[in-house]
C-alpha positions in Angstrom: 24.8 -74.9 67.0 23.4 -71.4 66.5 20.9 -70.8 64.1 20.8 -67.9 61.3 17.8 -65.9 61.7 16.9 -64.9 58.0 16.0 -61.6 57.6 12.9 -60.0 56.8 11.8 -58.3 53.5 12.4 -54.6 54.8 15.9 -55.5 56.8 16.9 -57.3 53.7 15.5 -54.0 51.4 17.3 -51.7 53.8 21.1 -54.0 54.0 21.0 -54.0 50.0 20.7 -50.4 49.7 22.9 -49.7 52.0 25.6 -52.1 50.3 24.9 -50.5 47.0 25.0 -46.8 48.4 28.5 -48.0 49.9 29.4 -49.1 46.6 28.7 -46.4 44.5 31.1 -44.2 43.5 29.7 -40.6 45.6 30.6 -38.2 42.4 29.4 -41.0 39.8 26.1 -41.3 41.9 25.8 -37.6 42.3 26.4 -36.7 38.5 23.8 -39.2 37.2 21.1 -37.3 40.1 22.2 -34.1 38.2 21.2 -35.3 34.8 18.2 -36.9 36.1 16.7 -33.4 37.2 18.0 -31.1 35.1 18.5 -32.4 31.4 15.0 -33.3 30.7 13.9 -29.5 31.4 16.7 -28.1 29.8 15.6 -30.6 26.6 12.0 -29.2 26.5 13.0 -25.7 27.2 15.4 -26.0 23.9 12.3 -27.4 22.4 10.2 -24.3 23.3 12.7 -22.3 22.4 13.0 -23.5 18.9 9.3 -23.8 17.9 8.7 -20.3 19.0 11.5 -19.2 17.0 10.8 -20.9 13.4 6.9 -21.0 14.0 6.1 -18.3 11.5 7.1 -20.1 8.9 3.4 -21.9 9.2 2.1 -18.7 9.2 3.4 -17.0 6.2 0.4 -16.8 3.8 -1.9 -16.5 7.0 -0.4 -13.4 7.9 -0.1 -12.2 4.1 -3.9 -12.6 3.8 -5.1 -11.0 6.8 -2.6 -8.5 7.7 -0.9 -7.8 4.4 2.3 -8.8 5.5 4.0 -9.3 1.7 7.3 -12.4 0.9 10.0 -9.6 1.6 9.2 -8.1 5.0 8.0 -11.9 6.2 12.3 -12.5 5.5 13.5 -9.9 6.9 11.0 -10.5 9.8 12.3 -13.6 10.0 16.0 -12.7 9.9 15.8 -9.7 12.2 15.3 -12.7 14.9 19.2 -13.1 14.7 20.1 -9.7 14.3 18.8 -8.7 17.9 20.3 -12.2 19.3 23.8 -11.8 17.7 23.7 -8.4 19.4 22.9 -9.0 22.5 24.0 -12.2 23.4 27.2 -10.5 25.0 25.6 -8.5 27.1 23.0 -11.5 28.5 26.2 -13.5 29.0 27.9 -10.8 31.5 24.6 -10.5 33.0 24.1 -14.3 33.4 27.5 -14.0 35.1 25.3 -11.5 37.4 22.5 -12.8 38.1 23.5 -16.7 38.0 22.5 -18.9 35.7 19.6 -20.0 37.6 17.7 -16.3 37.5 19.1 -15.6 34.1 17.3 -18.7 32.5 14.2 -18.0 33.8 14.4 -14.4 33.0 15.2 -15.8 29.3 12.3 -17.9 28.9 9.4 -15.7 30.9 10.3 -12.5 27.9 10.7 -14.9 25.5 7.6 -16.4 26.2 5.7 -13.2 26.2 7.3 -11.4 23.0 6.3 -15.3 21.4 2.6 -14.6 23.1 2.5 -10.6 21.6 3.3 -12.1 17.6 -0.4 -12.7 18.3 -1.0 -9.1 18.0 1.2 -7.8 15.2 -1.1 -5.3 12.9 1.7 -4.4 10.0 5.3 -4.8 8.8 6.5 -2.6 11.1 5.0 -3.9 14.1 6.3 -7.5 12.9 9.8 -6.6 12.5 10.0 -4.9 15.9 9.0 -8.1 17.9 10.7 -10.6 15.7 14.0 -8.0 17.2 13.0 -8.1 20.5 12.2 -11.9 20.4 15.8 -12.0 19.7 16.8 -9.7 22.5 14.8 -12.3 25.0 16.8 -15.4 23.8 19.8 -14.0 23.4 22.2 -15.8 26.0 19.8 -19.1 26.0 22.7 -21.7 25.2 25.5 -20.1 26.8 23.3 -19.8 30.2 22.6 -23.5 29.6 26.6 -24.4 29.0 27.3 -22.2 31.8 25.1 -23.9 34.4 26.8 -27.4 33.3 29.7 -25.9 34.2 28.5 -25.0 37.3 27.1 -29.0 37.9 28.8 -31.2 36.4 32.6 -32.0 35.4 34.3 -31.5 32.4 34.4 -35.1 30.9 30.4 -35.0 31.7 29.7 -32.0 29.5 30.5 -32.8 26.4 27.3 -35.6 27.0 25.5 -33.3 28.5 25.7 -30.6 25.5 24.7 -33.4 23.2 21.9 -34.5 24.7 20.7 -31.3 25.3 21.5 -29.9 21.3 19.4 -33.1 20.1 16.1 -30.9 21.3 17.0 -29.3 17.9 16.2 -32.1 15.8 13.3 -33.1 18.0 11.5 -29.7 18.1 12.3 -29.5 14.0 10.2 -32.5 14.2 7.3 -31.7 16.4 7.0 -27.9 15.3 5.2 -29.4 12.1 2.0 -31.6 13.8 1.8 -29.2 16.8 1.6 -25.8 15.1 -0.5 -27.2 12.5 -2.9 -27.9 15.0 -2.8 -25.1 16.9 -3.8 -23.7 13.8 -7.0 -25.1 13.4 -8.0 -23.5 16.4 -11.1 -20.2 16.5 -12.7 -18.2 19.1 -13.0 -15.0 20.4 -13.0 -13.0 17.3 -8.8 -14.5 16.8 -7.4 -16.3 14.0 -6.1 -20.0 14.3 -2.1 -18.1 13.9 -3.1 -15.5 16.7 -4.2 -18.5 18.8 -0.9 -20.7 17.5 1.8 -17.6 18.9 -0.6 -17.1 21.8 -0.3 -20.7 23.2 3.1 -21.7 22.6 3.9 -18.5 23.6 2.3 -19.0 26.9 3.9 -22.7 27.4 7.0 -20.5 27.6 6.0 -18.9 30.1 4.7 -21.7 32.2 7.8 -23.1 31.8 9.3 -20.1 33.3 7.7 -21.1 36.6 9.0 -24.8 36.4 12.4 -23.5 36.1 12.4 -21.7 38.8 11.3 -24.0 41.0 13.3 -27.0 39.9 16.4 -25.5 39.2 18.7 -24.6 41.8 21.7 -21.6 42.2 24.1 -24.6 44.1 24.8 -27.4 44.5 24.0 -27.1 48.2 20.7 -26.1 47.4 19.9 -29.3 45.9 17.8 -31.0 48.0 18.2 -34.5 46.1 21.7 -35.0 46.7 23.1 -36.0 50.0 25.8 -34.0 51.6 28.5 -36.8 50.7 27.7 -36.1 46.8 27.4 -32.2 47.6 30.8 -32.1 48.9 32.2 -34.3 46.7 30.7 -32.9 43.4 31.4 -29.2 44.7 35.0 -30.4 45.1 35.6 -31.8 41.7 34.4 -28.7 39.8 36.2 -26.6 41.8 39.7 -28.0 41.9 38.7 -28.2 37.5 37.9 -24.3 37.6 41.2 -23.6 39.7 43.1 -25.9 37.3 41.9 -23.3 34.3 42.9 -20.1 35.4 46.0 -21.4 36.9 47.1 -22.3 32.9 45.6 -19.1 31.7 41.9 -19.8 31.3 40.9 -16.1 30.6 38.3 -14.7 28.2 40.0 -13.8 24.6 38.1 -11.0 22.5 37.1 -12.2 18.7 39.8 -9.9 17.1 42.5 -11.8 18.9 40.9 -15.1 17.9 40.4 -13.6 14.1 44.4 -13.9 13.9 44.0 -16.9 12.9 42.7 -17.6 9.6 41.7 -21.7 10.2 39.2 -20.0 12.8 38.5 -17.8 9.8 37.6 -20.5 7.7 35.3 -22.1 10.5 33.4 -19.0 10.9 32.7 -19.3 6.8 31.9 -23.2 7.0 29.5 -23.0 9.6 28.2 -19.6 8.5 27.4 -21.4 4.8 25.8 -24.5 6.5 23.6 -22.5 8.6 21.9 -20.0 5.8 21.0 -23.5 4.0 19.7 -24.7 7.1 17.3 -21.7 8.5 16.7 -20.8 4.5 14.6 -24.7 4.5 13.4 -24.1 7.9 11.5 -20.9 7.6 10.5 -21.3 4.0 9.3 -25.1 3.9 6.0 -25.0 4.9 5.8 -22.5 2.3 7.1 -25.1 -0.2 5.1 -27.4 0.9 1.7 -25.3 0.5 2.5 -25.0 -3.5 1.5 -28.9 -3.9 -1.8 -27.5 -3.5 -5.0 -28.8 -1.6 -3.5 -29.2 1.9 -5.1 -28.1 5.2 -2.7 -26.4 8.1 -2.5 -30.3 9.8 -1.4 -31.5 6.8 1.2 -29.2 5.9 2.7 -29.4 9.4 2.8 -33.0 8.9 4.5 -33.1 5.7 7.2 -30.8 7.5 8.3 -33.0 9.6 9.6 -35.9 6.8 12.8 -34.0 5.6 13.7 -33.7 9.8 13.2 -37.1 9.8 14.9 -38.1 7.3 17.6 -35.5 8.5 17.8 -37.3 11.8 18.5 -40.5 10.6 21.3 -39.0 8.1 23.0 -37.7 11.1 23.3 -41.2 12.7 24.6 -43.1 9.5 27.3 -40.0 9.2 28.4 -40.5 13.1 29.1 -43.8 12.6 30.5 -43.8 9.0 32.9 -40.6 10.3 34.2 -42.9 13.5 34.7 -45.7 11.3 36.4 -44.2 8.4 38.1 -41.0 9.8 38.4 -38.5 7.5 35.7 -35.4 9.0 36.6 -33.1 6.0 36.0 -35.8 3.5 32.5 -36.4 4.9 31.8 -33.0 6.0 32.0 -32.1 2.0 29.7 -35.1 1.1 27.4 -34.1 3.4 27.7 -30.5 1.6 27.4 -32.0 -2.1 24.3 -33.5 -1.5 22.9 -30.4 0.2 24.1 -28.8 -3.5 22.5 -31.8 -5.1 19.0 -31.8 -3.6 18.6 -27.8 -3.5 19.8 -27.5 -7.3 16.4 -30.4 -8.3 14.4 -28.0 -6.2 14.2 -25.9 -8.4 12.7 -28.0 -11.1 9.1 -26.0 -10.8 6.8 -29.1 -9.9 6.1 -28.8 -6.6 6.2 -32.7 -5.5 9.6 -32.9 -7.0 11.0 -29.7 -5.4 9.6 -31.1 -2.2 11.2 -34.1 -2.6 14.4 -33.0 -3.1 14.6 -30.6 -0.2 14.2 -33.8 1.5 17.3 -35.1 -0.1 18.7 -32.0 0.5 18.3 -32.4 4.2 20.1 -35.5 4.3 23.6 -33.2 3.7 23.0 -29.9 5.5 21.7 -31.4 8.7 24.1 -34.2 8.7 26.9 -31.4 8.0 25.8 -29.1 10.9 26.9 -31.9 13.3 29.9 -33.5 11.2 31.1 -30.2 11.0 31.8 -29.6 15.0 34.6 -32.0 15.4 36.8 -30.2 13.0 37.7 -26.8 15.2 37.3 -29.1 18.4 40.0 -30.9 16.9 42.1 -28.1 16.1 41.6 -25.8 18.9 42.9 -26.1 22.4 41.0 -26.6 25.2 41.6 -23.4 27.0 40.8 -21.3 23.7 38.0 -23.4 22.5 34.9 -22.1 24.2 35.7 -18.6 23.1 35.9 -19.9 19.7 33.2 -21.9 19.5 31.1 -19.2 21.0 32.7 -17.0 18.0 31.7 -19.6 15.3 28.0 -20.1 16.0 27.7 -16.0 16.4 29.0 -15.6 13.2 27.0 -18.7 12.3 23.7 -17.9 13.1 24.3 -14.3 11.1 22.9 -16.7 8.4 19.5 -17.2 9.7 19.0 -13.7 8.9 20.8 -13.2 5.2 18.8 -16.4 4.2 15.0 -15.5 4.8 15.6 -11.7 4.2 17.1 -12.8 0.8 14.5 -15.3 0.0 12.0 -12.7 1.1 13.4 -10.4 -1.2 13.6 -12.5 -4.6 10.0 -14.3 -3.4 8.5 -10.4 -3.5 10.5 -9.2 -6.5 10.4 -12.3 -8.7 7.8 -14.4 -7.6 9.9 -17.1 -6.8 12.9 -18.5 -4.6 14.8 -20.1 -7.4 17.8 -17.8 -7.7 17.9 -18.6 -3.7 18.0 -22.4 -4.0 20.7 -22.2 -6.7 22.8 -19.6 -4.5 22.6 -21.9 -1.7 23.5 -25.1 -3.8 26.4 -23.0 -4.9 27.4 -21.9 -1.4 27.2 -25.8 -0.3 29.8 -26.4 -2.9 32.0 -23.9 -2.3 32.2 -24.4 1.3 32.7 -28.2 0.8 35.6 -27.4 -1.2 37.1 -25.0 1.5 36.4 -27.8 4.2 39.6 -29.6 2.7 41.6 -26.4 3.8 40.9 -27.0 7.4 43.7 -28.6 9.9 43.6 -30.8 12.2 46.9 -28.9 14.3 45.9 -28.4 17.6 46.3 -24.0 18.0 47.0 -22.8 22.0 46.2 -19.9 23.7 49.6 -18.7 23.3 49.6 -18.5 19.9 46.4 -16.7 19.6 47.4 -13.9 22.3 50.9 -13.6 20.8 51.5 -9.8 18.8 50.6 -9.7 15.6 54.7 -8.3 15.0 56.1 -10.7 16.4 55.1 -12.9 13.5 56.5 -10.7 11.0 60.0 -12.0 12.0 
């Protein structure tokens, strides 16, 4: 009888992954490579991105002290962020179409990173408000370039994951903005102050990420050098046939005053528009907050900013799974919203601790609202209309990072405190939590957004 060599170590190593490799679905396996190399960048870039966009709100009485820079031109500073984003975003998209998104992301983050770097060397108001604009300018286009290369990489049922994963750098970055800017603040030498030396660094980890992204992302998927040419072919084929399915059933761009026929997307525009002044009115007027409990170093503020993002982040998860339990989104959507009201109404009690505490409560709703609130127009919308009008909504959206500082600028120079502020925001919460109940769940196609406004007069 014959005998059965057994095989060695490395033949056995060698059979298995083989058998495995056989296995393996080719798109599956190529997919997972994708996220592998290219979510973890895009998830610290998003980071970046954010710190260097709220981190002057560490640096508010540092930059009132030494440069003069008073409550009111600190908002509008701060707001004139979203003025130059909202208006250029547009154009960074059609030039993301270019370019690709490959060049266009890098280009993002390398004048992002030195605008971020040159708020080292504002001198007045003027100066300040100029570079806040053109710090705008330089992320405009960010996201969509990001959403655009998922198109580009991965299938459709994959980029809904992908988005999440990738939007969750929010919530991170809200809760290491705190411990690293505080330290960075601590920091002297060379005749520059510990904030010169804060915008100056995390400016310049922009741009060092600029050089990482270029070199580890790639224009196509036959440039990637980590898939094999099965998964090339195979993942090149799938996104294609999904792209040729859309503009076969009409998957062209709508401009907003077709999409503003329609006055659910109307109402969506206001929700999210609402949630996010509450949400960029905390984040850029905090540490502020924070520095009125009195006796507490840079480290130690930054710290103490990162409990109401915790908190936040926990919120979020107990609304998920309370929303796909009991499914009713407007319902929890406008709890969310009420305690928003609830916690910024007690902070304005006028002891410090107190105030602090309740933003913290506060939190809770408008953080867990910014993400209960998404499913509602995804719900409603069709598929082939709902990028436009998702891109629409968070345009309009993010209008409110700018009303909300300039405004608590405003009343904070004129009045000497934010109070009128946090009650106009607790009253906003409730207003747009009663509204929430107006929104529908009907699914509205492209069809009926493109179709004349006459014909519905019959």
């Amino acid at each position: 009888m014959r005998s059965i060599r057994p095989l060695e170590w490395p033949e056995l190593e060698t059979t298995l992954t083989s058998a495995l490799t056989a296995a393996a679905d080719p798109l599956e396996s190529a997919v997972s490579k994708v996220k592998r190399h290219v979510l973890p960048l895009f998830l610290i870039m998003f980071i970046a991105n954010y710190i260097d966009r709220v981190n002057i709100g560490f640096v508010n009485s540092h930059m009132q002290t030494d440069l003069g820079i008073g409550a009111a031109a600190y908002g509008l500073g701060s707001g004139l962020f979203f003025v130059g984003y909202a208006l250029f975003e547009v154009p960074s998209n059609v030039l993301m179409q270019k370019y690709g998104a490959r060049a266009w992301l890098t280009r993002i983050m390398g004048t992002w990173g030195l605008v971020a770097a040159a708020m080292a060397f504002v001198w007045n108001d003027t100066s300040f408000y100029v570079l806040r604009f053109l710090l705008g300018i330089a992320e405009a286009g960010f996201f969509p370039g990001v959403v655009f290369y998922f198109t580009q990489w991965l299938p459709q049922k994959e980029r809904g994951k992908a988005v999440a994963v990738f939007l969750s750098g929010s919530a991170l970055a809200s809760v290491l903005s705190g411990p690293i800017t505080g330290s960075l603040l601590s920091i002297r030498g060379l005749g520059l102050h510990g904030w010169q030396w804060m915008f100056l660094i995390e400016g310049g980890f922009s741009i060092v990420l600029c050089g990482v992204s270029w070199l580890l992302l790639k224009s196509r998927i036959r440039d990637a050098s980590w898939l094999t040419a099965e998964e090339q072919t195979v993942l090149e084929s799938a996104i294609a046939a999904e792209q040729a399915e859309r503009e076969a059933h009409g998957g062209a761009h709508l401009p907003a005053v077709k999409l503003l026929k329609d006055p659910q997307i109307l109402l969506f525009c206001f929700l999210y528009f609402a949630i996010q002044l509450t949400i960029y009115a905390a984040t850029f007027w905090l540490p502020t907050i924070i520095r009125k409990m009195g006796g507490l170093s840079d480290f130690e503020v930054g710290m103490f900013n990162t409990i109401p993002w915790l908190i936040a982040m926990v919120a979020m998860y107990c609304f998920a799974v309370l929303s796909a339990k009991w499914r009713f989104q407007q319902a929890w959507l406008a709890v969310a919203l009420v305690i928003a009201a609830c916690g910024l109404f007690a902070s304005t009690s006028g002891n410090p601790v107190l105030s602090f505490v309740a933003i913290c409560f506060s939190a809770i709703g408008f953080k867990a609202a910014s993400s209960l609130f998404w499913p509602i127009p995804q719900g409603y919308l069709d598929a082939r209309v709902a990028a436009a009008v998702i891109a629409l909504i968070n345009s309009v959206g993010n209008l409110g990072g700018f009303f909300a500082p300039a405004a608590f600028g405003y009343l904070q120079q004129h009045t000497g405190s934010i109070t009128g502020g946090l009650y106009a925001l607790g009253v906003a919460s409730l207003i747009a939590a009663a509204a929430g109940f107006l929104t529908r769940n009907r699914r509205v196609n492209r069809d009926a957004l493109t179709e004349p406004l006459h014909s519905k007069a019959h």
